[in-house]
C-alpha positions in Angstrom: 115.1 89.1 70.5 112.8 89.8 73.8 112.5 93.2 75.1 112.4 93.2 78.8 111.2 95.5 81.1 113.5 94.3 83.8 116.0 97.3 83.8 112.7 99.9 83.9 111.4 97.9 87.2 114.8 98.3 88.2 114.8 102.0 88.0 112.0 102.3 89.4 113.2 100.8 92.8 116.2 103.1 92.5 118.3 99.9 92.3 121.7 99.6 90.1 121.9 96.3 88.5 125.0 95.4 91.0 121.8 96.0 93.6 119.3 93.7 92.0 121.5 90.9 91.5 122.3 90.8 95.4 118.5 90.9 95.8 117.6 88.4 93.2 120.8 86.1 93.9 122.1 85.9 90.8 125.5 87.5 89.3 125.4 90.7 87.6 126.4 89.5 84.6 122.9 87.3 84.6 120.8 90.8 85.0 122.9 92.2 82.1 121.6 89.2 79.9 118.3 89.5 81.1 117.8 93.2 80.3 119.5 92.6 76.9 116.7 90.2 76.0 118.9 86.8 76.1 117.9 83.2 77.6 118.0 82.2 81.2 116.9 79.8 83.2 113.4 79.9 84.9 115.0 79.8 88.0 116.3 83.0 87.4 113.3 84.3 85.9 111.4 83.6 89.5 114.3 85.1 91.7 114.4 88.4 89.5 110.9 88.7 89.6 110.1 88.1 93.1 113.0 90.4 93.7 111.0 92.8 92.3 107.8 91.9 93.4 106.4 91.9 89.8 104.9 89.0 88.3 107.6 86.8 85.6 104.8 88.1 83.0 105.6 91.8 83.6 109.2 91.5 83.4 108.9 91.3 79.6 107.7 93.8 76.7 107.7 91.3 74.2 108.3 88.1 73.3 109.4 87.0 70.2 110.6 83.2 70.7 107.2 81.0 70.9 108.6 78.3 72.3 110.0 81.0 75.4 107.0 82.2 75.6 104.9 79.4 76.3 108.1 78.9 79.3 107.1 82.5 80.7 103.4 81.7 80.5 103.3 78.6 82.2 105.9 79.5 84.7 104.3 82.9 85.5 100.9 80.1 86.1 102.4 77.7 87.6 104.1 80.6 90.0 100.8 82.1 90.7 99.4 78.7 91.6 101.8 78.1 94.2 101.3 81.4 95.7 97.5 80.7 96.3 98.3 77.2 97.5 101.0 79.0 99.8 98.6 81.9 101.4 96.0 79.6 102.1 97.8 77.3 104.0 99.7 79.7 105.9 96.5 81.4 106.6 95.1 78.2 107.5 97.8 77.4 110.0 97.6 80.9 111.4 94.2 80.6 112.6 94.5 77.2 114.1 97.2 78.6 116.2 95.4 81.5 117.2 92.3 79.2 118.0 94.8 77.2 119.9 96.6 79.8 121.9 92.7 81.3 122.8 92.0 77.7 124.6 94.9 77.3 126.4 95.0 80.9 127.5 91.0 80.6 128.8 91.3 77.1 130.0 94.4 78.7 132.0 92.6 81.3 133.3 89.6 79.8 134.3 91.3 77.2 136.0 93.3 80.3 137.9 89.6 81.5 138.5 89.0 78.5 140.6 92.0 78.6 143.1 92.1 81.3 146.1 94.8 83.1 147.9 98.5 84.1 146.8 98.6 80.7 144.5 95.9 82.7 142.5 98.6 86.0 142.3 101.8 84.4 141.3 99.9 81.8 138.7 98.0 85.6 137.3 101.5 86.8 136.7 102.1 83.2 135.2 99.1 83.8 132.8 99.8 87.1 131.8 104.0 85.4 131.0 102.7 83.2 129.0 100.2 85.7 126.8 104.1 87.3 125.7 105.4 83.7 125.5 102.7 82.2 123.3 103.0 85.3 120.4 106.8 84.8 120.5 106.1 81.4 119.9 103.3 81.5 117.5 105.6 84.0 115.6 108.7 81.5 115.2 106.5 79.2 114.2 104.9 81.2 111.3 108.0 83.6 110.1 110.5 80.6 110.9 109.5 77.1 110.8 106.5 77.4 108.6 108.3 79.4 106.3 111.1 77.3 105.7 108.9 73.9 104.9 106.8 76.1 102.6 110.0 77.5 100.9 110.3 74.0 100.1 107.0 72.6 99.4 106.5 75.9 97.0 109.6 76.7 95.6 108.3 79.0 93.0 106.9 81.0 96.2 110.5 81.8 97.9 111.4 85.4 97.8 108.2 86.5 97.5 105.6 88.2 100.3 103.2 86.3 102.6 99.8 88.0 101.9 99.6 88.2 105.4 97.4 90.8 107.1 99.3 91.6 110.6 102.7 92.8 107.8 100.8 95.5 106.2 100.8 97.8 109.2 101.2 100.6 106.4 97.8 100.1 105.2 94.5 102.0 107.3 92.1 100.4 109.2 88.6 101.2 108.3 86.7 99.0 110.6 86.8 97.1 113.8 87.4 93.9 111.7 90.4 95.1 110.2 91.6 96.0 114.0 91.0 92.4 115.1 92.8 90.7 112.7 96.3 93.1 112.7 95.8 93.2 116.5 94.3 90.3 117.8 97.0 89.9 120.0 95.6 92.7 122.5 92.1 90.4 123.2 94.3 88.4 126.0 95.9 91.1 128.4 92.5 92.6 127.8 90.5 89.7 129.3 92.8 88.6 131.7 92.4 92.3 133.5 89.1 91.8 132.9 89.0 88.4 134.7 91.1 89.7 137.5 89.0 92.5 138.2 85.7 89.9 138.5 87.5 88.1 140.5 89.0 90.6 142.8 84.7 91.5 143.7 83.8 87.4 144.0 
């Protein structure tokens, strides 16, 4: 029979197995087979382990079935495949939109630059709207539409974190680098006071 370390990570997250089963999906009667060593579907395997934020490797002690544990092994590959596939594209996408929104914000501003009087005022208040309304937009399109077609494209992947920088906000920053990339964000209302003062001396 396997021995699984499923109900150890369990404990370890403080969780009952009524608790991971809501977090995995699954009944609780499938987390009772699972810690007892028995057979289930890979499906499963995937939804407990991403529950837990383990790999489907480290859910088991032992394996004693071969033919299972060539399952677990090429699942637990094919899994990690799909994440990397996953994280680069996202990242990929990320910094095409960021590239994107930094064009359209400078090409807005400069062409604000260009025009003189009280036009100038209401389209810098304009500018400074749309700063708010391009992250709320950029962030829809990452955390909800992007998300959804990759849950679909890597099914292996759902459940299971987006190594994405700006969601670590636990982590320290140790350079101006790191800064950038959690807050890049702040470069905007920063240059668009920036290009409002020049322009308040031309």
């Amino acid at each position: 029979m396997n021995r699984t370390q499923v109900s150890q990570l369990r404990k370890q997250h403080g969780w009952t197995q009524e608790m991971l089963a809501e977090h995995a999906y699954v009944t609780v009667r499938t987390i009772q087979r699972l810690e007892a060593g028995e057979e289930v579907n890979k499906d499963t395997l995937n939804s407990v382990a991403s529950a837990l934020n383990v790999s489907i490797n480290d859910l088991f002690e032992t394996i004693d079935d071969e033919s299972t544990e060539l399952k677990v092994r090429e699942l637990s590959k094919n899994r990690t495949l799909q994440m990397n596939q996953r994280n680069t594209e996202y990242q990929t996408y990320k910094l095409l939109l960021i590239a994107f929104i930094f064009l359209f914000l400078s090409l807005f501003g400069f062409y604000i630059s260009t025009i003189n009087g009280d036009n100038q005022n209401v389209l810098g208040i304009l500018w400074v709207f749309s700063i708010l309304l391009c992250i709320a937009l950029a962030r829809y399109f990452l955390k909800g539409y992007l998300s959804q077609k990759m849950d679909q494209k890597y099914p292996l992947t759902i459940g299971v974190p987006v190594n994405d920088t700006n969601d670590k906000h636990d982590e320290p920053i140790n350079n101006g680098w790191q800064f950038l990339a959690r807050y890049w964000w702040i470069v905007f209302p920063i240059a668009g006071v920036l290009t409002g003062l020049i322009s308040s001396f031309n």
